[in-house]
N, C-alpha and C positions, 0 to 999 in steps of 0.2 A: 504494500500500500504506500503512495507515494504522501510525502509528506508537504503539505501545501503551505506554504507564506503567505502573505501581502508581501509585492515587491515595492522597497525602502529606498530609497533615495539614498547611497552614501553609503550601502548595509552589503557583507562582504559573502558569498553563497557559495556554496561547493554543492555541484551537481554528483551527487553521489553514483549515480548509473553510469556517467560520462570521465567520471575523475576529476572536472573540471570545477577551476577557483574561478566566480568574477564577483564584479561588483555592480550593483545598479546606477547607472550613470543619469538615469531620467524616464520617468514614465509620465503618458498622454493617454489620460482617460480617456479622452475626447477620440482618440484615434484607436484605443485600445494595443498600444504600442509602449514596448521598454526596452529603454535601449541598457545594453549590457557590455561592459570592459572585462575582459580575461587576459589573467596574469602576464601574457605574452605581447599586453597591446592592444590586440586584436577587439575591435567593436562590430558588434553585433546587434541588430534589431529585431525582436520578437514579438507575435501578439500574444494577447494574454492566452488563448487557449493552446500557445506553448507552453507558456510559462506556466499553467496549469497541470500539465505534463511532467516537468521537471520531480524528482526527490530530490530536496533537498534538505540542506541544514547551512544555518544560519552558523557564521564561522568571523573570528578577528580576522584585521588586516593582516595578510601575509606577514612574515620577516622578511626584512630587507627588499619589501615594493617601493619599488622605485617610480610608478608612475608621479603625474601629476594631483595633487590636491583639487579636487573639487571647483569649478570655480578659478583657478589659480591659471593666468598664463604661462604658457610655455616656456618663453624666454624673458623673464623678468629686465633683464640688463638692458634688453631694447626698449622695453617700455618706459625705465628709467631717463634713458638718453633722450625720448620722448620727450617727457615731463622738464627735464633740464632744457630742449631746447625753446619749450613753450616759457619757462620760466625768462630767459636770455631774453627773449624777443621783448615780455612782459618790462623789464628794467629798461630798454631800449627807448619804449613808449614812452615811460613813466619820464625819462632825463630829457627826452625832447620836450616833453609836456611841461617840466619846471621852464626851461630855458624859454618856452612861448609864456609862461606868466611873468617871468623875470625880465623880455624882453618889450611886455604891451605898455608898460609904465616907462618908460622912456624915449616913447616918441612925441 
């Protein structure tokens, strides 16, 4: 008898018929669809009356998964370079903007 969940946002499943580890990455009521990451990467989308199919059990995140956090981009360093260059541009503004109040009072 197959052991049935609600599939969790975030929550870690070992398909016990299959051997396989994932985790739930997102589910769509509306679509009746969930999308699922295994340990290797690999993303996968199911409807529910797979996922009703499944035995499972409900298991911690692996040791030493290496994926991405939830939510979390990929390459944080370029986001950052991002944000510093919007910041740059931001002080650019701001030094022209004093030197046009500095500059209206003396004509």
């Amino acid at each position: 008898m197959a052991r049935e969940f609600e599939p969790v946002v975030g929550q870690w499943y070992e398909n016990i018929d299959e051997n396989d580890s994932f985790r739930v990455l997102s589910v769509d009521a509306d679509a009746e669809l969930i999308e699922l990451e295994y340990l290797d990467g690999d993303i996968e989308e199911i409807d529910l009356d797979t996922w009703a199919e499944f035995d499972l059990d409900k298991i911690e995140q692996p040791e030493g998964w290496s994926g991405e956090e939830l939510g979390k981009p990929e390459d944080d360093e370029e986001e950052e370079d991002e944000d510093e260059d919007r910041d740059d541009d931001e002080d650019e503004d701001e030094d022209e903007d004093d030197l046009d109040e500095e500059t209206d009072g003396n004509y």
